[in-house]
C-alpha positions in Angstrom: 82.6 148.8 -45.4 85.6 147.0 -46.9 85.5 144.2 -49.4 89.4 143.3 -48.9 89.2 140.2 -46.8 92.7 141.5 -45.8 90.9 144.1 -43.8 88.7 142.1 -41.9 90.1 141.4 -38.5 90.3 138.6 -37.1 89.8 137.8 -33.1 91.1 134.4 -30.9 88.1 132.4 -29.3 89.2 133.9 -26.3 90.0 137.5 -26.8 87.2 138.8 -24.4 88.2 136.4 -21.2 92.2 137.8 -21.3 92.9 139.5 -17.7 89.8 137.8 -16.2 90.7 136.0 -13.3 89.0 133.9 -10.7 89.4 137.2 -8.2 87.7 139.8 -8.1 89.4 143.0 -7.4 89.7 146.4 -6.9 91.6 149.7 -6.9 93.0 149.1 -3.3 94.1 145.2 -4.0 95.0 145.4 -7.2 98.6 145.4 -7.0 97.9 142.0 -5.0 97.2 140.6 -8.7 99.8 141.7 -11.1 101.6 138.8 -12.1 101.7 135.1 -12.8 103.3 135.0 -8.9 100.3 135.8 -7.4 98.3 133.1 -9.1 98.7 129.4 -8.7 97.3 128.9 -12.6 97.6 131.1 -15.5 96.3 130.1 -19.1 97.3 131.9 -21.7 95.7 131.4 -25.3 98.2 131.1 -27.9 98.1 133.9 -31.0 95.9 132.6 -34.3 97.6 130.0 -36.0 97.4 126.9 -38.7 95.8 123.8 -38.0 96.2 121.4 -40.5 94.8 117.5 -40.2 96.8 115.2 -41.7 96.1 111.9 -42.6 98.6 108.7 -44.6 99.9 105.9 -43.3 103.2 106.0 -41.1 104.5 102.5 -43.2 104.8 104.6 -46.4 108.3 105.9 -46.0 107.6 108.4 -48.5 104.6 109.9 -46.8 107.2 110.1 -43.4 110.1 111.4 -45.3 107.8 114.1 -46.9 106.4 115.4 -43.8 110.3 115.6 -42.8 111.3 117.8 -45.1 108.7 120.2 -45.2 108.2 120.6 -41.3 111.7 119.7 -40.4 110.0 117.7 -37.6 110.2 113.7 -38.1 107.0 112.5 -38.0 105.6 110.9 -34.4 104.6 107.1 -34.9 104.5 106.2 -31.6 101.1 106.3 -30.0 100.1 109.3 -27.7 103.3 111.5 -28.7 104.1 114.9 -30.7 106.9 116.4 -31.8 108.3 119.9 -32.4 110.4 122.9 -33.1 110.3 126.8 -32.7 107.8 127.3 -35.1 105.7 124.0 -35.2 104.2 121.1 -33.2 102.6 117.4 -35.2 100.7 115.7 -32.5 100.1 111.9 -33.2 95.9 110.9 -33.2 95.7 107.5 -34.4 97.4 104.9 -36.8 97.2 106.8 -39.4 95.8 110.3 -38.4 98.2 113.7 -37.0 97.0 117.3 -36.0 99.9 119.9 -37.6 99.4 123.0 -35.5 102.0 126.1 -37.0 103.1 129.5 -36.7 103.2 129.3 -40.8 101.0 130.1 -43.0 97.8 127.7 -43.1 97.3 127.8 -47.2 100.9 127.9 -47.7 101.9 125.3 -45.4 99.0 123.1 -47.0 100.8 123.8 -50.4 104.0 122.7 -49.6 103.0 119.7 -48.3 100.4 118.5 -51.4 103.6 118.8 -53.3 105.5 117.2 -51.5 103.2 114.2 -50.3 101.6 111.9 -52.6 99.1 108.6 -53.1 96.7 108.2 -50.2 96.7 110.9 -48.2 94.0 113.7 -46.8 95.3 117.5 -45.5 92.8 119.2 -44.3 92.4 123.2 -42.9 91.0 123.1 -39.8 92.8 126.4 -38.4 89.2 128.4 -37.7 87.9 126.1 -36.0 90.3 125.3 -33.1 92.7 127.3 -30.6 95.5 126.5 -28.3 95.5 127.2 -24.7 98.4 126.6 -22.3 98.0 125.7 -18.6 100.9 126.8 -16.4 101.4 128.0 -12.5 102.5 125.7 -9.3 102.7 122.1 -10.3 100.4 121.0 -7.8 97.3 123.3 -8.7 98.1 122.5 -12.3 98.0 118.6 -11.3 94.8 119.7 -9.4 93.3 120.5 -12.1 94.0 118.2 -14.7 92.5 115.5 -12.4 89.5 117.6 -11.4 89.0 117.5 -15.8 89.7 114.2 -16.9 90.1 110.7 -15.8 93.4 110.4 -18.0 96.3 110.3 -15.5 98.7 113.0 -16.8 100.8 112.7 -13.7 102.1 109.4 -15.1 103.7 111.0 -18.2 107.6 111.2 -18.1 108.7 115.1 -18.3 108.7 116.4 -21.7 112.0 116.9 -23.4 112.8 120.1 -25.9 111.6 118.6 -28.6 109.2 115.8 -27.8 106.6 114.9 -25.2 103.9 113.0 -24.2 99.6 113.9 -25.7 96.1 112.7 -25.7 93.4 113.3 -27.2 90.7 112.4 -24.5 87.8 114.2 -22.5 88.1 117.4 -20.7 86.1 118.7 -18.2 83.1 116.9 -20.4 84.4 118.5 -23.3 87.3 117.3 -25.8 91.3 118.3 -26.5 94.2 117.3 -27.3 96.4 117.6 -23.8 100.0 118.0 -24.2 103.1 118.3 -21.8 105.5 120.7 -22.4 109.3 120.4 -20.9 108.5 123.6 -18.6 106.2 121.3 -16.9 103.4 123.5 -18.5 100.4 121.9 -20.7 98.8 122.7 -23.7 95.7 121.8 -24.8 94.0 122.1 -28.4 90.2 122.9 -28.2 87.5 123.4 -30.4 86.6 126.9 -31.1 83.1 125.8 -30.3 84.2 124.6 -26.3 87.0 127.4 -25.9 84.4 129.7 -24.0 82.8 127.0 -21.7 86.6 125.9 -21.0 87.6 129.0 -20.0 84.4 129.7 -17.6 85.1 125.9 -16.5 88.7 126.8 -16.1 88.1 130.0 -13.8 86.0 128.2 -12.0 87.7 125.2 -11.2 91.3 126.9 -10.4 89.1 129.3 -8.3 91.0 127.7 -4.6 94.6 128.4 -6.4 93.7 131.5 -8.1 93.1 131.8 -11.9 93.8 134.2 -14.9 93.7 134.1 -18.5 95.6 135.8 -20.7 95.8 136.2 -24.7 
């Protein structure tokens, strides 16, 4: 067996749910379920990827104009929003509290910003312990859905732009995320590792009368 921790794989929460689905078929009707068409919901679990808290105060302009430069996102102040580009999203928690989720490097990205940031400030790795799962399909099952898991109206959030949109971090189905709206009219949502394979069973299940599938 291999020392080299660059041997050891590594596997999403979800890797053993991709290509369930809320049907069961078979031989004869399988080409009834081959693509996102023939479901009214389809979540698909993002790749691994960093998770970094972040924590300062959003009236230090040099703790904003750091997070800036090294994301190239400006920091979200405005409460229950995120921000983003191609390769990263910064989702605002609280006063003074962000979740950085990234397609970067976890330690590196962590690096870059220590240097960058000073005074009062707390960056923490949190990447093993949550994962990102996007909910997408016909906007009424979707809307279905999100009401059948939280009390948060979602259906009251202006569209998402590009770059920007609309989060919480509130209960779902009597678990916890962060929810997010994407401008494809899609939603994410970042869950603890530890709730990723009772939301996925909860997530079958509840999509069951539109048709669900997950995918990795």
């Amino acid at each position: 067996m291999s020392s080299n921790p660059a041997d050891i794989s590594t596997e999403t929460p979800l890797r053993y749910f991709h290509k369930l689905s809320s049907h069961q078929t078979d031989s004869q009707n399988a080409e009834l379920f081959n693509g996102d068409v023939d479901f009214g919901l389809v979540v698909k679990e993002a790749p691994l990827c960093a998770h970094l808290n972040l924590r300062g105060s959003a009236q230090d302009q040099s703790f904003v104009a750091g997070i800036e430069e090294v994301l190239g996102i400006e920091l979200p102040t405005e409460p229950g929003t995120y921000h983003c580009n191609q390769q990263q999203a910064i989702y605002w928690l609280g006063p003074d509290e962000w979740v950085l989720v990234s397609q970067s490097s976890a330690a590196e990205l962590e690096a870059e910003l220590r240097q960058a940031l000073s005074g009062h400030i707390s960056i923490v790795d949190i990447s093993g312990g949550q994962t990102v799962i996007n909910l997408r399909g016909a906007q009424s099952a979707v809307q279905t859905l999100l009401k059948k898991s939280s009390v948060y109206d979602f259906a009251a959030w202006p569209q998402a732009e590009k770059n920007a949109g609309r989060c919480a971090q509130s209960t779902f189905a009597k678990a916890s995320a962060v929810i997010s709206n994407k401008s494809d009219g899609s939603f994410d949502l970042i869950v603890r590792r530890s709730f990723a394979d009772y939301i996925a069973r909860w997530l079958l299940d509840a999509g069951q009368e539109f048709g669900c599938r997950i995918e990795g």
